[in-house]
C-alpha positions as CSV (number, residue, x, y, z in Angstrom):
1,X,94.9,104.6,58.5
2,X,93.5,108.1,59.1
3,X,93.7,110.3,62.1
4,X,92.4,113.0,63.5
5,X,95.6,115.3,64.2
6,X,92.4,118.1,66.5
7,X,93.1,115.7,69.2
8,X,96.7,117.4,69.3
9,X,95.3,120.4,70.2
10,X,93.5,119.1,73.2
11,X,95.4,119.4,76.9
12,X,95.7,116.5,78.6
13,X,93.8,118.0,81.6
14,X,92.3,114.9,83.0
15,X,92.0,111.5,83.2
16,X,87.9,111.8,83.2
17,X,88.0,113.6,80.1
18,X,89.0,110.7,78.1
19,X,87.3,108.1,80.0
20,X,85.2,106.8,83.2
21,X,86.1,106.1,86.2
22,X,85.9,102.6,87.1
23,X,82.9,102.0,89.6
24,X,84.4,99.5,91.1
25,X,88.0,101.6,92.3
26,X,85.7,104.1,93.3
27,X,83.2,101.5,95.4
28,X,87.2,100.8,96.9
29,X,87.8,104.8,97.6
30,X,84.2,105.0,99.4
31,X,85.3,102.0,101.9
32,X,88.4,103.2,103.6
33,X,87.7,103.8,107.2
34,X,89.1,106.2,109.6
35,X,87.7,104.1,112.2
36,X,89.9,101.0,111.1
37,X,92.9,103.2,110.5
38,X,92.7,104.4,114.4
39,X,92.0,101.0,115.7
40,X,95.5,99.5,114.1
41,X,97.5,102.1,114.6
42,X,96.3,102.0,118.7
43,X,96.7,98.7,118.3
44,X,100.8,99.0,117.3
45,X,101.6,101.2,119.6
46,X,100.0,99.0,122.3
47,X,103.5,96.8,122.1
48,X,105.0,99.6,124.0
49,X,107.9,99.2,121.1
50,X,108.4,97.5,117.7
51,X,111.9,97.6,117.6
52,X,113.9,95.2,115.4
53,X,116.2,94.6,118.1
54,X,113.3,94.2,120.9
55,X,111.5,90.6,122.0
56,X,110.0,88.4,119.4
57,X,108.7,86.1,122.1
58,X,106.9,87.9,124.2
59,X,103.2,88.1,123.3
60,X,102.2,91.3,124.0
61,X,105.0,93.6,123.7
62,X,107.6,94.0,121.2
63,X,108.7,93.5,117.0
64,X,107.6,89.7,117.8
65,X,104.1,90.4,119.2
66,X,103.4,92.9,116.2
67,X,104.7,91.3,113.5
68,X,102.2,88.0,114.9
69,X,99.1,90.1,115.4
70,X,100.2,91.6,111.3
71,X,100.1,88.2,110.2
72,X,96.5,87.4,112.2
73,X,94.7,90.3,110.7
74,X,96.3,89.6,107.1
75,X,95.0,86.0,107.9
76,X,91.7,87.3,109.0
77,X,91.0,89.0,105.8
78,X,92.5,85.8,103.4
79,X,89.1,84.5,104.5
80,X,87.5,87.2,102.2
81,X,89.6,85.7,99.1
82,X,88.2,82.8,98.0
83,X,91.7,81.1,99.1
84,X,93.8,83.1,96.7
85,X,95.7,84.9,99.5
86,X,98.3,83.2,101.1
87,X,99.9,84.9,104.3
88,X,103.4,83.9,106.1
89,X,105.7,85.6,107.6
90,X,109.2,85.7,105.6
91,X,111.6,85.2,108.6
92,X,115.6,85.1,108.7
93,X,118.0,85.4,111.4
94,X,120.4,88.1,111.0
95,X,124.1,88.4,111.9
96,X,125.8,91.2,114.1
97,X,126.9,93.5,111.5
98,X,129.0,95.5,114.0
99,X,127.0,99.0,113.0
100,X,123.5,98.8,114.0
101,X,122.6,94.7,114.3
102,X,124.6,94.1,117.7
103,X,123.1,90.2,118.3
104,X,121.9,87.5,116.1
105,X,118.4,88.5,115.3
106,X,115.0,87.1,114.1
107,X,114.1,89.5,111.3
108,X,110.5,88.9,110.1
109,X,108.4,90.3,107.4
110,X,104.6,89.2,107.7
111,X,103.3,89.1,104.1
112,X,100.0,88.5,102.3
113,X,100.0,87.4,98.6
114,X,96.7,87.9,96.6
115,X,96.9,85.6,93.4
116,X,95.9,87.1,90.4
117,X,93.0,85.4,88.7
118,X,94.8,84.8,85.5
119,X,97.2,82.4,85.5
120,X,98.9,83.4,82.6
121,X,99.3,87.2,83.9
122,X,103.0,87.2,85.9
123,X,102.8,91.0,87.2
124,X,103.0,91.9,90.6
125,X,102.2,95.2,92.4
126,X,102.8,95.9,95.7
127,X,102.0,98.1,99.0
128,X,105.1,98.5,101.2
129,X,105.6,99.9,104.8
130,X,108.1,99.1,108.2
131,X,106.6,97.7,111.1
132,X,109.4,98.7,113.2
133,X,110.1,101.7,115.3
134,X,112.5,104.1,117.6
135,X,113.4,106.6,119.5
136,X,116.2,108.9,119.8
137,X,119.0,106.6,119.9
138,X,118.4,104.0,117.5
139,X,119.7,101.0,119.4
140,X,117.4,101.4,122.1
141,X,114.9,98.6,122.1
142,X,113.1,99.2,125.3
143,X,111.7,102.4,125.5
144,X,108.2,103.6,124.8
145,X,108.6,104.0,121.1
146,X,105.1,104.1,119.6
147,X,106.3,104.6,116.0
148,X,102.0,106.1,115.6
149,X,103.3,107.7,112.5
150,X,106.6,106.3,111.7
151,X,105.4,104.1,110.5
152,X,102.4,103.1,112.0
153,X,100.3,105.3,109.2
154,X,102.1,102.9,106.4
155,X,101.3,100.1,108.2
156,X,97.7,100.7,108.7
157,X,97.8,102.0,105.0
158,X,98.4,98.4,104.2
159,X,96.4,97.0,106.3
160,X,93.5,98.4,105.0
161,X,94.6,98.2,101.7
162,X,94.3,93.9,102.6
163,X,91.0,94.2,104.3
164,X,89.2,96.1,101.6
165,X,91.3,94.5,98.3
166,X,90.9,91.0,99.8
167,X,87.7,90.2,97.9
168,X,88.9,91.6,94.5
169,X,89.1,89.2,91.6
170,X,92.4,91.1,89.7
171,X,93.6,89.2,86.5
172,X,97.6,90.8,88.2
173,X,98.6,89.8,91.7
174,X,99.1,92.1,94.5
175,X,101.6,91.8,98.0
176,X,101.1,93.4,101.0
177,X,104.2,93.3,103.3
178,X,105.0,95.2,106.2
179,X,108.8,95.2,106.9
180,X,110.9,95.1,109.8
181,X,114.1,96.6,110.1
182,X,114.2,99.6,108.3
183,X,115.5,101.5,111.0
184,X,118.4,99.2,110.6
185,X,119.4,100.0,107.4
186,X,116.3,98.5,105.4
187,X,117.4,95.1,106.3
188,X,113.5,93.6,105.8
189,X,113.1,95.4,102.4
190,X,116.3,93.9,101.2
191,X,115.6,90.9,102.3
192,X,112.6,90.6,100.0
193,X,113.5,92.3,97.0
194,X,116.7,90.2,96.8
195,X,114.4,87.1,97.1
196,X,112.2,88.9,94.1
197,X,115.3,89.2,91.8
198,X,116.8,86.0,92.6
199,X,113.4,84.5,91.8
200,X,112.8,87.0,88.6
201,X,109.3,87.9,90.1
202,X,107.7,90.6,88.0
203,X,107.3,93.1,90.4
204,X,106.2,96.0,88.3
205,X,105.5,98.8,90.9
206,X,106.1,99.1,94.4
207,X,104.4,101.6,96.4
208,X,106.0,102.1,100.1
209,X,104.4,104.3,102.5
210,X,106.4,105.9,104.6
211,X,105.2,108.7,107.2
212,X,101.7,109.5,105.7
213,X,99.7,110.7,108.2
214,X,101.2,114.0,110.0
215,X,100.2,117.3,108.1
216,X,101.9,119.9,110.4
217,X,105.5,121.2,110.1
218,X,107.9,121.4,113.1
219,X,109.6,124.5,113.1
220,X,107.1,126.7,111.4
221,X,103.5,125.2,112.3
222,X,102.7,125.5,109.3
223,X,99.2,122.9,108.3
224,X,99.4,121.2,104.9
225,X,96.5,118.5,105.0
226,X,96.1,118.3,101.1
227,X,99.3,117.5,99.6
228,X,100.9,113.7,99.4
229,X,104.6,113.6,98.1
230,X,105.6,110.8,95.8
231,X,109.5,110.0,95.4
232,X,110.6,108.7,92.3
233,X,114.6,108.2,90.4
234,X,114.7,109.9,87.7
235,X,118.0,107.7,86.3
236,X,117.8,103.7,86.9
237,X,120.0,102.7,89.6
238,X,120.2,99.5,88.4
239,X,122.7,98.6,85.4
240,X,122.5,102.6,84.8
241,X,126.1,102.0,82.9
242,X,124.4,99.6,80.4
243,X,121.5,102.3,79.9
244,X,123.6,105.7,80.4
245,X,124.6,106.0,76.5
246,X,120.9,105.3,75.5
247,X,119.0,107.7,77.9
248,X,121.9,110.5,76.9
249,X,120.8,110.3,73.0
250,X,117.3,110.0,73.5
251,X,117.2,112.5,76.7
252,X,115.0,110.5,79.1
253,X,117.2,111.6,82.0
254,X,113.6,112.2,83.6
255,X,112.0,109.1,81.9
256,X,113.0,106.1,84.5
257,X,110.3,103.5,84.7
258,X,110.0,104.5,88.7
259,X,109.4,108.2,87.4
260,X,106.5,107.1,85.1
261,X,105.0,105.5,87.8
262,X,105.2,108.3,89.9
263,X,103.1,110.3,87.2
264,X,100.7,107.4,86.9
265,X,100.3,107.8,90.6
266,X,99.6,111.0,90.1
267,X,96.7,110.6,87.5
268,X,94.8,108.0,89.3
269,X,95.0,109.4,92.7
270,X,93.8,112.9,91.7
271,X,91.1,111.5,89.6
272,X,90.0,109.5,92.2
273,X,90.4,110.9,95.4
274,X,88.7,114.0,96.2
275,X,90.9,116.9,97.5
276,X,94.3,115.3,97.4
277,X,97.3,117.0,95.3
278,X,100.1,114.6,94.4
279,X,103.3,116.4,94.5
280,X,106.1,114.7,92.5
281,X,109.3,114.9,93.9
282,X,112.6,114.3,91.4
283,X,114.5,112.8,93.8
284,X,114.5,108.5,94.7
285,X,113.7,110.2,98.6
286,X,114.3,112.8,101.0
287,X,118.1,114.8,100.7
288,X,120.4,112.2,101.7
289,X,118.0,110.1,103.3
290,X,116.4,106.5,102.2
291,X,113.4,104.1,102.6
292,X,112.5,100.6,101.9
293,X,111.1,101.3,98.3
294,X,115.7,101.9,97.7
295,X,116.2,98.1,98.2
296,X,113.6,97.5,95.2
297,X,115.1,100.3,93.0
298,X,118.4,98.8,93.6
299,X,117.5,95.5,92.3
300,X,115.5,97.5,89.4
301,X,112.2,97.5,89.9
302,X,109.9,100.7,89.4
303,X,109.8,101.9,93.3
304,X,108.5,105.1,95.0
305,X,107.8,106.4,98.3
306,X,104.9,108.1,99.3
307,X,105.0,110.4,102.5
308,X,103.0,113.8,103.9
309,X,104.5,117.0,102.5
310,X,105.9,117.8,105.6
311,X,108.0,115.8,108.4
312,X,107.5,116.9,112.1
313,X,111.0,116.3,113.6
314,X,109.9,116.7,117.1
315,X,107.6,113.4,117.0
316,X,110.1,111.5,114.6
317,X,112.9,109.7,115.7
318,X,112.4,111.2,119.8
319,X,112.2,110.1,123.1
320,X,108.7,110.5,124.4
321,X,109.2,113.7,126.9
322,X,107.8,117.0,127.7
323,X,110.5,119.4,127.4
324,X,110.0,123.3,128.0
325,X,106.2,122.7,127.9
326,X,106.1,121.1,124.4
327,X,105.4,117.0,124.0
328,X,107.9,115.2,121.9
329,X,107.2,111.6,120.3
330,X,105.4,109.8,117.5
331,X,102.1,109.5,119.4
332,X,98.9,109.0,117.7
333,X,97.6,112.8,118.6
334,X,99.8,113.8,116.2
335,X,98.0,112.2,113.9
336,X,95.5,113.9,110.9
337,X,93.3,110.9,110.5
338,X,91.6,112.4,107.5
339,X,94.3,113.2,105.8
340,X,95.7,109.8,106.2
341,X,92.4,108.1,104.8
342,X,93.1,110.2,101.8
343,X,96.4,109.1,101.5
344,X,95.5,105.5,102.0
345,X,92.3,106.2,99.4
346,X,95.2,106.9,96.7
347,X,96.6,103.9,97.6
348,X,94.3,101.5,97.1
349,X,93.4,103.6,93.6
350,X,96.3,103.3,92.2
351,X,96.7,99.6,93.3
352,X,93.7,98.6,91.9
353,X,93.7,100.4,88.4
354,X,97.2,98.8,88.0
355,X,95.4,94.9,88.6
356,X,93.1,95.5,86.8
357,X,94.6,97.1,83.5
358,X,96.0,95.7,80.6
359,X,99.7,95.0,80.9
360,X,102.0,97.3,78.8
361,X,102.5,97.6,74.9
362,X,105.0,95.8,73.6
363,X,108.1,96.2,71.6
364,X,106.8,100.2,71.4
365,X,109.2,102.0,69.2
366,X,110.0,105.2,67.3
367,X,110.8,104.7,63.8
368,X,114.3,107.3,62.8
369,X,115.3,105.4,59.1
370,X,114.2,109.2,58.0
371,X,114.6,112.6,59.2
372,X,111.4,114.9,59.2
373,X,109.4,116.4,61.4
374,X,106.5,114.2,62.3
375,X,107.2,111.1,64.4
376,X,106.1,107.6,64.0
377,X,105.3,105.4,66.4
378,X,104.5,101.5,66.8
379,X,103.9,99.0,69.4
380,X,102.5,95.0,69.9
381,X,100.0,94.1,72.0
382,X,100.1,93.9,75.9
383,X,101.1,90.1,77.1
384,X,97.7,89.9,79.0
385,X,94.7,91.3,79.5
386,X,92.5,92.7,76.6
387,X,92.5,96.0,75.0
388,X,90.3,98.3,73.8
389,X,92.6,100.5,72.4
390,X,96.1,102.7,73.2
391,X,96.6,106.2,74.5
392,X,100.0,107.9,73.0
393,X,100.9,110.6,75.6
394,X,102.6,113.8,74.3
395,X,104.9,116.0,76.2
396,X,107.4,119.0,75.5
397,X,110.5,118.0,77.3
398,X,110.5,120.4,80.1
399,X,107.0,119.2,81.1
400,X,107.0,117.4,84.3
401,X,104.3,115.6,83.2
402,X,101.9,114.0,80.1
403,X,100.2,117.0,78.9
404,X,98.3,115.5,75.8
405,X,96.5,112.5,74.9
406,X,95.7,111.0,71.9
407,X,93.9,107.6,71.1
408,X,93.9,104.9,68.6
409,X,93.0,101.2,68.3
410,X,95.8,100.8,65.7
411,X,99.2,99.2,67.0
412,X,100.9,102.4,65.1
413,X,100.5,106.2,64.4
414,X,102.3,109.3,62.8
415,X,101.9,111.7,65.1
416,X,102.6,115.5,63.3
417,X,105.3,116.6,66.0
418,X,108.8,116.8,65.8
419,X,110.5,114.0,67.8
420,X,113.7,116.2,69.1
421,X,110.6,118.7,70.7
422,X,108.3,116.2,72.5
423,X,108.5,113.0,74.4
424,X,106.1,110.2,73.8
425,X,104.8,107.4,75.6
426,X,102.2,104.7,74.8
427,X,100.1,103.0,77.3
428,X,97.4,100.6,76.8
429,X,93.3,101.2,78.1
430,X,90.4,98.4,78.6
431,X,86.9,98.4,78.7
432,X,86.9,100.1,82.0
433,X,89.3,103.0,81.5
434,X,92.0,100.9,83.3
435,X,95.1,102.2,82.4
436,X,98.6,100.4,82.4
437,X,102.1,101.8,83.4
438,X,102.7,104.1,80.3
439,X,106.4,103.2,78.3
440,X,108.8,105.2,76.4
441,X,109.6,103.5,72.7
442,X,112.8,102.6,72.2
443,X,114.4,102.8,68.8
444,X,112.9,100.6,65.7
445,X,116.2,98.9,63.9
């Protein structure tokens, strides 16, 4: 087996420099409407307030009347899906908890479940936001809280991400669920990512949109319209004892599986959506501060969050007012609907290029049985989908991200760098370009 080692002297500077885009994710880009994304989030804050704690029977105001007209336009769009997408809404009555549940409540998370076309292909990918809102205090379940950005943007996000992925024919699955009480200590998103573990779904990326449609800074005024954050753990919160001695001797404190598909995000978003910068942030979210992507992480699945670059504190979390001749409030005016197609654009790109692609190598490892200063590398085919070939990605280990590329057909390669100065990865690539989730070998025995 023979191989070029020139391709180790080629940046990794794009993904369209070692392959097409797929003309069918792009067809997907082109159909995101600002014209839809205005019409749902008017329509949210229509019900005057989505708190958890507010009415689910009446039928035009309150977390009931929203989560019902969620489930509709979910159902609306199944009709596009040849019946693969089943819609319900995942409902459970929660206890006083004596912090911020103060009655016995109905807790509902209206969910749409596109069926992969192959029935032999268990991954799952899903788009995440919370339905809910607030104001300033955050028990307060009556007063105009329009939540137009918090999280109304997310929850248009996936919205759209339904109406235009409904007719897709992916070999993976895909959920779309929009979560109640987040503002009550992510009660929805726990609710279904304990369901997911107890049920050992394969939920192999959650995306959860979270404030992604304000470009403007509070204190400074300061416009960034360009930039989406992404939010990824760099350790595994889950079982990180078990792991801890493994990630210390191979150094992939920055290597979590949430982390690599952070940079994945990153890749397909840029490539696909024009004038959007994806700004990876090492943290799992903001300083001190969580969001419903924590509940998956916690139970171990690769979860990020996506927000703006910047949060405007004077229309997040408030009382709708005018105080001193400035408005306070999440109101849609404060929205940058442009901005926020991009956002949702990236989405729906990164969504789709994981349904479609081949599922991951298997069993990749490194071989160490002998010291030198080349590195080995080995892997078995993906579980499903087909192949055309494999991409090793090279990085130095202070890189933040892949910075070279190399391909092969072979299900091994010696690579002419030294192992204890790069990082390596190996993803599979089909026909289309469609790239999986890349993944770090572990060590051959």
């Amino acid at each position: 087996m023979k191989h070029s080692f020139f391709l180790l002297l080629v940046p990794f500077v794009g993904f369209s420099q070692v392959q097409t885009k797929d003309d069918e994710i792009k067809k997907y880009v082109s159909e995101v409407s600002s014209d839809s994304l205005k019409s749902y989030i008017g329509k949210l804050v229509s019900f005057n307030t989505r708190h958890t704690l507010s009415s689910v029977d009446d039928k035009n105001q309150g977390i009931g009347a929203a989560r019902t007209w969620v489930v509709r336009k979910f159902k609306d769009y199944a009709k596009n899906s040849e019946g693969r997408m089943d819609v319900y809404l995942q409902q459970e009555d929660i206890q006083p908890d004596g912090k911020r549940i103060d009655k016995v409540t109905s807790l509902g998370n209206p969910i749409a479940f596109l069926k992969g076309t192959d029935s032999n292909d268990k991954r799952i990918f899903l788009i995440s936001a919370h339905l809910d809102s607030r104001v300033t205090d955050v028990m307060n379940r009556t007063s105009f809280a329009p939540g137009a950005n918090d999280d109304g943007s997310g929850v248009a996000a996936v919205i759209e991400a339904a109406r235009i992925l409904s007719r897709s024919s992916f070999p993976a699955s895909v959920i779309f669920v929009t979560f109640s009480g987040e503002e009550q200590s992510l009660l929805g998103s726990k609710l279904l990512a304990d369901k997911a573990k107890k049920e050992n779904l394969q939920i192999e990326a959650v995306l959860n949109n979270d404030m992604i449609g304000n470009p403007k800074a509070g204190e400074t005024g300061e416009i960034n319209n360009r930039i989406l954050r992404v939010f990824s753990e760099g350790l595994p919160y889950a079982e990180l004892d078990k792991k801890a001695m493994g990630i210390r001797n191979q150094g992939l404190e920055n290597d979590s599986e949430s982390r690599q598909l952070a940079r994945y995000i990153k890749e397909i978003a840029e490539e696909y959506v024009k004038g959007l910068e994806v700004k990876l942030i090492y943290r799992n979210d903001r300083f001190l501060r969580g969001g419903d992507h924590s509940s998956f992480v916690s139970q171990g699945f690769p979860s990020v969050r996506l927000t703006e670059y910047y949060e405007n504190y004077d229309h997040q979390h408030q009382d709708v007012r005018v105080e001193n001749n400035k408005q306070y409030g999440d109101l849609p005016e404060f929205i940058d609907f442009n901005y926020l197609k991009r956002n949702v654009a990236a989405n729906i790109a990164v969504l789709a290029s994981l349904a479609k692609a081949p599922s991951k190598p298997e069993r990749a490892e490194v071989k160490v049985k002998e010291l030198t200063n080349s590195t080995s590398l080995q892997w078995e085919r993906p579980k499903s989908g087909t192949p055309v070939g494999y991409y090793i990605l090279v990085r130095e280990t202070d890189s933040p991200v892949w910075q070279k590329k190399i391909f092969t057909k072979e299900l091994s390669i010696k690579i002419p760098l030294s192992k204890d100065n790069y990082i390596f990865a190996v993803q599979a690539v089909n026909q289309n370009g469609n790239l999986s989730v890349p993944v770090i070998p572990g060590i051959a025995r």
